[in-house]
Each structure stands twice: as C-alpha cells, then as structure tokens.
N, C-alpha and C positions, 0 to 999 in steps of 0.2 A: 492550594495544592489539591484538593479534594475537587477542585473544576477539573484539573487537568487528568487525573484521576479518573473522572467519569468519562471525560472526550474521550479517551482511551479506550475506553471499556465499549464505549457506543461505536468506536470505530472499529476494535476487533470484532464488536458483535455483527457489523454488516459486511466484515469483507468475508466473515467464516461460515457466511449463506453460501446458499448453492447456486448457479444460474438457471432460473424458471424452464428454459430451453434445450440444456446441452446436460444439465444437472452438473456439470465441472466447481471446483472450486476454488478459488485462486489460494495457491500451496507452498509460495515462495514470496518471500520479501525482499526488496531490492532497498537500499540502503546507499544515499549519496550525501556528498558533504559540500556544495557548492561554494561555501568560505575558501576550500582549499584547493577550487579548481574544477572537480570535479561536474561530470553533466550529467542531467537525467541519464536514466539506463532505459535500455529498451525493455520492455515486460510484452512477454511470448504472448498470442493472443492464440482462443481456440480455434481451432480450423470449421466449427460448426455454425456459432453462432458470433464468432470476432470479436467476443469479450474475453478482457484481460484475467491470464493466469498468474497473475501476482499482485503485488501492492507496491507501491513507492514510499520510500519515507526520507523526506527531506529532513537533514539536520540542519538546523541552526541554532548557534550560539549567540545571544544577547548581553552583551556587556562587554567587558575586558577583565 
C-alpha cells in the first residue's frame, strides 16, 4: 500500500508544477472508467505553449 501511496504523491507532485513557458498549471482532473465504456476525455490544452490543462486518470478495477 505504501508503493501506491508514494506513486501518488510523486504523480500529484509533477502535475502541480507550473509549465517553464506559459507558467499555467494543469487545474482540472478528468476521470474515465474504460470497464464501463467510457473513453478518454479530451484535456484543453494552452493556446501558448500546447500543453495540457489537466490530468487524466484512468480507473481500473482488478479482480471481481
């Protein structure tokens, strides 16, 4: 538990940088469940430097 734990923590700590270019910071999380259909979502990109203003977070459920 204490891995998944840290992935975590190392993954909000890079998406909650700023971009070197634009200084923007991705401020939205998009949230998809692909088991039940669903498709990536699009994530708005900046009009300055075309990096994404948000994050994606795929669920997946392992088992039954």
């Amino acid at each position: 538990m204490s891995f998944i734990k840290s992935r975590l923590r190392r993954l909000e700590d890079t998406y909650g940088q700023a971009c070197p270019e634009c200084y923007h910071k991705p401020d939205q999380g998009y949230v998809y469940y692909p088991d039940v259909g669903q498709e990536a979502p699009e994530v708005p990109a900046c009009v300055a430097c075309g990096g994404t203003l948000g994050f994606v977070l795929k669920v997946v459920y392992e088992g039954g």
